[in-house]
N, C-alpha and C positions, 0 to 999 in steps of 0.2 A: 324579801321581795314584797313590795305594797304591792298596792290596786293599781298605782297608774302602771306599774311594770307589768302587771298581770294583763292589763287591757293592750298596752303599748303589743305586746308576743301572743297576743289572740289576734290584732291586727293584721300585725305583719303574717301569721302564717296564714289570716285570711288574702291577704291580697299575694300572697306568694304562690297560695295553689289557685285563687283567680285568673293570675298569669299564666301558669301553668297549663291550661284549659286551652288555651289562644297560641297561637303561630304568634312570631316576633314582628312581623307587620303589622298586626292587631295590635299588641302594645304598642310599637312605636306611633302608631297612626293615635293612639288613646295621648300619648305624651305629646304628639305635635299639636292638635287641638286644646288640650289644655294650656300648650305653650302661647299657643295664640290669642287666646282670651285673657291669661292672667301674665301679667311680668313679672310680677311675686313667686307664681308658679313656675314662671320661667327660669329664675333663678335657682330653685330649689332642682326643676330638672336637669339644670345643669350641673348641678351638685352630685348627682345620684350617680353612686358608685356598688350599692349594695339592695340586696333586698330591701331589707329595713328602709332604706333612704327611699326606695322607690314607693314601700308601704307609706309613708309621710306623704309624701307629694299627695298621693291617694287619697288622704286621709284629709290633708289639708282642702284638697280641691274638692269634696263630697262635704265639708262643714262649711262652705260660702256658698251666698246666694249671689247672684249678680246680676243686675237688668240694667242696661243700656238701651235706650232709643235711638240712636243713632240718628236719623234725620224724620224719625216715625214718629207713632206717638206708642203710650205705654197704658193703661188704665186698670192700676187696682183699687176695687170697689170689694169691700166687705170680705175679703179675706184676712186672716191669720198667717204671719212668714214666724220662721224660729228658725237660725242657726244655729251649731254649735260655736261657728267663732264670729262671719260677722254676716251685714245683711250690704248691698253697695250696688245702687238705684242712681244711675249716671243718665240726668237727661239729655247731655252731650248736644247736639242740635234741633231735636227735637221737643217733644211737651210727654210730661207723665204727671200726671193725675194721681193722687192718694187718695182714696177718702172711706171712712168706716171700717181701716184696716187697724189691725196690732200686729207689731214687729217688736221679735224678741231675739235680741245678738251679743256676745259679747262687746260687738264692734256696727256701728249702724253710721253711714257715709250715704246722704242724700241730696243731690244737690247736681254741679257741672263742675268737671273737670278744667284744667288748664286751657283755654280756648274756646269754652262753650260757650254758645250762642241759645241753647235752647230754655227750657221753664220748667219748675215743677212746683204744683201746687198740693200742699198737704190739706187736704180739705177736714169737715167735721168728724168727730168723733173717732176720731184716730187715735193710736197709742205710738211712742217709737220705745222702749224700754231696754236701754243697753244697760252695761256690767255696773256703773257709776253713774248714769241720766236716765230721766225722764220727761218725755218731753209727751202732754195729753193737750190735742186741739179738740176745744169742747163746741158745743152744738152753734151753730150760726159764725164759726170764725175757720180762721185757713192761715197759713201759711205759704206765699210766694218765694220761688228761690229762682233768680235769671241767672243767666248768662256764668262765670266760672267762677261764682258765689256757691257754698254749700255748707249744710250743716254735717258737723263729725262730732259724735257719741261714741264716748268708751267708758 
């Protein structure tokens, strides 16, 4: 047995007595929410026949971050983001704002989706740092991203 088997079954029987705590409406209400927000995730819950499977979804959906604007606006200023797997900043209709952040992901998706109208500008002193890229915007400069243009880092 390695480490990642070791981690993989301290998971699971974390999220198996997590469950266990909550009535079956509580999870299901936990799997519909996440169904809604992620299609990724959505898939994977439709997968889920066993513990273990349900401990992944869990697993997956607590190591991504995700901000959408929607027709808002978004503004990280001087924060730190770190995922275990990725980081995915959808300005969708709206504007977001970066500036004087570092994001650390295996996987980092900045930009608009299929259909977006909205903007986001990466402003100074920002870091994006995924598994293979680096992208550092230095003092006095920015990055512009419109409409269903975006940058992807892996």
């Amino acid at each position: 047995m390695d480490s990642s088997d070791i981690i993989v079954s301290f998971a699971t029987s974390v999220a198996a007595n997590y469950f266990t705590n909550f009535t079956s409406k509580v999870v299901i209400s936990f799997f519909r929410v996440a169904n809604s927000l992620n299609s990724e995730i959505a898939k994977q819950i439709e997968r889920v026949k066993t513990v273990e499977d349900a401990a992944n979804v869990v697993r997956s959906a607590a190591s991504t971050i995700r901000a959408a604007a929607g027709s808002g606006k978004i503004d990280i200023d001087g924060a730190f983001l770190t995922a275990a797997e990725q980081v995915e900043i959808d300005h969708q209709h709206g504007t977001v704002k970066i500036a004087k952040v570092s994001i650390v992901a295996s996987r980092i998706f900045t930009g608009g989706t299929s259909g977006a109208t909205g903007r986001t500008h990466i402003g100074e002193n920002t870091n994006l740092n995924s598994r293979e890229t680096s992208i550092g915007v230095g003092r006095g400069c920015f990055i512009q991203i419109t409409g269903d243009a975006s940058i992807e880092q892996t």
